[in-house]
Every structure is written in structure tokens, then in C-alpha cells.
TORKOL-4160 file (C-alpha; in steps of 0.2 Angstrom, whole numbers, padded with zeros to 4 digits, m for minus):
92
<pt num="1" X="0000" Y="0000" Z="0000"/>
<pt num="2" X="0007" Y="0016" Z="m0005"/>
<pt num="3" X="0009" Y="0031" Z="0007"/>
<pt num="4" X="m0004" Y="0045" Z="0004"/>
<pt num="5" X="0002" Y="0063" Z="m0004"/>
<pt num="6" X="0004" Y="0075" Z="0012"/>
<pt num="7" X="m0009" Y="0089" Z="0010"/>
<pt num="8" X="m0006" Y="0107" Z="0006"/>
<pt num="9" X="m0006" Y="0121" Z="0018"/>
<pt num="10" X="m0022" Y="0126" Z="0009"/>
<pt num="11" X="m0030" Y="0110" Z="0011"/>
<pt num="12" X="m0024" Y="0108" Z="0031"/>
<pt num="13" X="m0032" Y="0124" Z="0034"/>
<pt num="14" X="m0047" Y="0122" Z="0026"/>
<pt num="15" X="m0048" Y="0105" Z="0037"/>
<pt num="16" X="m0046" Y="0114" Z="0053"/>
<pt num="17" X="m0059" Y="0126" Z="0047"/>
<pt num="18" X="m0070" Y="0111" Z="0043"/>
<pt num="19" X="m0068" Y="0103" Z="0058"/>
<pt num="20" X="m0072" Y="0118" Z="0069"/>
<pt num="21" X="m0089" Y="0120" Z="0061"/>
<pt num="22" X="m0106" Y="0116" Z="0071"/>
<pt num="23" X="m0122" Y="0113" Z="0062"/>
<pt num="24" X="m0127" Y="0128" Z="0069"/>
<pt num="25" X="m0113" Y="0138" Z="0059"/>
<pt num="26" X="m0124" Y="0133" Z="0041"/>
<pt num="27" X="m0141" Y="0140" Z="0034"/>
<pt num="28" X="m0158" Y="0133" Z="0037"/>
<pt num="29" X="m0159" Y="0115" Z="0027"/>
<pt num="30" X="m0163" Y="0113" Z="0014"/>
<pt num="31" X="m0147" Y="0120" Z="0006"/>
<pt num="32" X="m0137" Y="0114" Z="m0010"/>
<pt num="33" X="m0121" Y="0111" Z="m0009"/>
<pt num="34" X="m0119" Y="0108" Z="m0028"/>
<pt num="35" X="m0126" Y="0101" Z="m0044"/>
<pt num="36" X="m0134" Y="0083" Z="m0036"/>
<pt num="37" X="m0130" Y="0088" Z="m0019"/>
<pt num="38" X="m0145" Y="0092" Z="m0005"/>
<pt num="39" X="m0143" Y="0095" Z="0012"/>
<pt num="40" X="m0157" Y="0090" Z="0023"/>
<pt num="41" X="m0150" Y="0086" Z="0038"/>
<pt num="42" X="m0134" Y="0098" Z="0044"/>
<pt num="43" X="m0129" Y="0087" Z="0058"/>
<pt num="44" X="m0127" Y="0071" Z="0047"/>
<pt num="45" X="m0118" Y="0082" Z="0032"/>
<pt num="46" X="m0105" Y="0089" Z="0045"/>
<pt num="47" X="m0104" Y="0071" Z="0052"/>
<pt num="48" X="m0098" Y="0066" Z="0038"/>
<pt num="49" X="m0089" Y="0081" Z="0029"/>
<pt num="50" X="m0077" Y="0081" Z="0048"/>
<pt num="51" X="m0076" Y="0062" Z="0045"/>
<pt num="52" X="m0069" Y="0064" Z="0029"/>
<pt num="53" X="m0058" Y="0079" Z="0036"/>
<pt num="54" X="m0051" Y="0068" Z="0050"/>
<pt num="55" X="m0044" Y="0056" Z="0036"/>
<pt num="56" X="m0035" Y="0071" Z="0027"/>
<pt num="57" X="m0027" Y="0063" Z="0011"/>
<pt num="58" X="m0032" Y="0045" Z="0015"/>
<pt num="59" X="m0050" Y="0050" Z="0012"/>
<pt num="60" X="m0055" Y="0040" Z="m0005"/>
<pt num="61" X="m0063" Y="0059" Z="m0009"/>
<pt num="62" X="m0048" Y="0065" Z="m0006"/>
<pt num="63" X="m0038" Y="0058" Z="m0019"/>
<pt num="64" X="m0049" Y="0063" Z="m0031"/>
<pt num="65" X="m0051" Y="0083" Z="m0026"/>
<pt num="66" X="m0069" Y="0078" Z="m0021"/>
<pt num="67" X="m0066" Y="0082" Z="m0001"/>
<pt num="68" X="m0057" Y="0097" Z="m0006"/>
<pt num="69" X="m0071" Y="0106" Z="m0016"/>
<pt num="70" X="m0083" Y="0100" Z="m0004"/>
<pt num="71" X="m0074" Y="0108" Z="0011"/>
<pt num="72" X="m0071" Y="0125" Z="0000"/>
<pt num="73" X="m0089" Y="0122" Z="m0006"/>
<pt num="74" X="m0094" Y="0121" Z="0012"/>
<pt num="75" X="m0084" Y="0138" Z="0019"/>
<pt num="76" X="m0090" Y="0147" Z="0008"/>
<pt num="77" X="m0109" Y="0144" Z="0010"/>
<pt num="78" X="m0105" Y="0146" Z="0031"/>
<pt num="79" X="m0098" Y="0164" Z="0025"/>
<pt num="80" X="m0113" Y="0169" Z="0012"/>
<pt num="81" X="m0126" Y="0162" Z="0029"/>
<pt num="82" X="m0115" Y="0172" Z="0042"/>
<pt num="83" X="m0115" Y="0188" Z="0030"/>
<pt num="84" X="m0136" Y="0187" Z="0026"/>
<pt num="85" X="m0137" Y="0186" Z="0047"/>
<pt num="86" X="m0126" Y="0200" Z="0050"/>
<pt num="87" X="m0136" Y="0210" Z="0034"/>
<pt num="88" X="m0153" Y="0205" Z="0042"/>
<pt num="89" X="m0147" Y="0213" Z="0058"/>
<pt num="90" X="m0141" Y="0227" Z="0055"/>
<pt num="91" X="m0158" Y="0232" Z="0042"/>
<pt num="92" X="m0169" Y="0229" Z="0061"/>
């Protein structure tokens, strides 16, 4: 069995960031992560997104970029949700 590619900076941090979410941190479900993806249940996506981020480059969806782009996918909906809260606020 060959030793798995070490990942980047960029991927490292974006795993920290990953596993430092709670459900609480994405939008109201149902949310879509991309083209044939639907979240209905944030506890069970983060479940498994950390899971995945625990295994860093030995994640199967790792090795393909999957993981990646999901974890950059994710971050960035968690940004657009925390910006529409902070917008919402300051309109009160």
C-alpha cells in the first residue's frame, strides 16, 4: 500500500476550518451544496464532511479533489449564511 500525498497548507487549513464548524454555523436546510447535492440534515452532512476531514489525504474523496471542493464548497456557504445574518441585523 502506498503512502498517501501529504496535503497542502491550503487543504490543512481548510480541514481545521471544517472541523471547527457546528451545524449551527450553516443555513436553514434545505441548502445545496452543488449540482446533485442536497442537504437536509446539517448534523449528518458535518458528520460526515469532519469524518472525511479527520482522514486528510487517505479520504477516498480525497484523492480525487472531491473532499477538497466540498470543504471549500462548504466555507463558503457558512460565509454567504453568516453575511445574510449579520445584513438581516443590522436592516432591524
Amino acid at each position: 500500500m502506498t503512502k498517501p500525498t501529504p496535503w497542502s497548507t491550503e487543504h490543512q487549513r481548510l480541514a481545521d476550518r471544517v472541523l471547527a464548524l457546528t451545524p449551527f454555523d450553516l443555513p436553514p436546510t434545505p441548502w445545496r451544496l452543488r449540482q446533485g447535492i442536497t442537504v437536509h440534515d446539517n448534523g449528518k452532512f458535518l458528520h460526515w464532511l469532519q469524518q472525511d476531514a479527520k482522514l486528510g489525504p487517505r479520504s477516498p474523496r480525497a484523492r480525487n479533489g472531491v473532499l477538497q471542493e466540498d470543504m471549500k464548497r462548504t466555507l463558503c456557504v457558512v460565509l454567504r449564511h453568516r453575511m445574510e445574518r449579520i445584513l438581516r441585523a443590522k436592516a432591524l
